[in-house]
N, C-alpha and C positions, 0 to 999 in steps of 0.2 A: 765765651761763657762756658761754664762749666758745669756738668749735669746737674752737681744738686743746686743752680739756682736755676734749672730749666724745668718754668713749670709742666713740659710736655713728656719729662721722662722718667721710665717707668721706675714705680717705689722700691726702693731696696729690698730685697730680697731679705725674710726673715731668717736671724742667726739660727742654725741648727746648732741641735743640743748634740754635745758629744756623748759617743757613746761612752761606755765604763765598763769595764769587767770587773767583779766583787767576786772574792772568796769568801765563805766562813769556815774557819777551823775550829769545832768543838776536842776539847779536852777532857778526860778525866779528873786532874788537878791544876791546881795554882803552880806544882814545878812544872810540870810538863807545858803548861803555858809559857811561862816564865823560860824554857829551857828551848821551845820554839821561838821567840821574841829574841832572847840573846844571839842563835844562830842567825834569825833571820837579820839582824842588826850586821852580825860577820858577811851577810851575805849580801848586806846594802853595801856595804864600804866598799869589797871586791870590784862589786860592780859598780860602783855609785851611782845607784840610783833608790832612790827612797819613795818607796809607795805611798799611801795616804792609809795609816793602821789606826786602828782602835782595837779596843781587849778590855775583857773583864775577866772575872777568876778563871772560867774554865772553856773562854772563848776568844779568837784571833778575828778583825773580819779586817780583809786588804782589799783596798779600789786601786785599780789603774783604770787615766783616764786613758782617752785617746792620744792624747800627745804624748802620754808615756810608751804607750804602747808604740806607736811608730819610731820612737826613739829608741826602743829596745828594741825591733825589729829590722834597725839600720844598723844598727849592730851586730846583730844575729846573737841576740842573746839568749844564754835559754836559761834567763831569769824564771822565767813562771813556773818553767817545768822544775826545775829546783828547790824553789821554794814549795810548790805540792810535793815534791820527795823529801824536804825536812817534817812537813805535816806529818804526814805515811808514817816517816821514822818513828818521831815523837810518839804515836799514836800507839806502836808497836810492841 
């Protein structure tokens, strides 16, 4: 017999939520967005990996969840710190 038809044992443990790291990157304008996005696009491919982005005219926001994160940290990638230095640039 196998636990889950044993009515003596103890109930599954509830799924934790994964954590996320979100950025928002505010902009001046639609290029300077627009000119963040393209890089950041350069900067997915390199690396392949693709965050979860949304944007509006003069805004970027990027979530990683946690399985991205571990996956870029078995890596050693230093995605995130890159992509805050295209922000910076842009901004500049």
């Amino acid at each position: 017999m196998n636990d889950a038809n044993d009515p003596n044992a103890a109930p599954p443990a509830p799924q934790e939520r994964l954590p996320m790291r979100n950025w928002r990157f505010d902009f001046g304008s639609y290029a300077e967005t627009r000119h963040f996005l393209d890089r950041m696009a350069d900067l997915s491919r390199r690396e392949d990996y693709y965050p979860d982005v949304s944007f509006g005219k003069t805004y970027v926001n990027i979530s990683i969840d946690a399985e991205g994160q571990a996956a870029l940290a078995e890596r050693n990638s230093s995605f995130t710190g890159e992509m805050e230095a295209l922000a910076a640039a842009d901004k500049a």
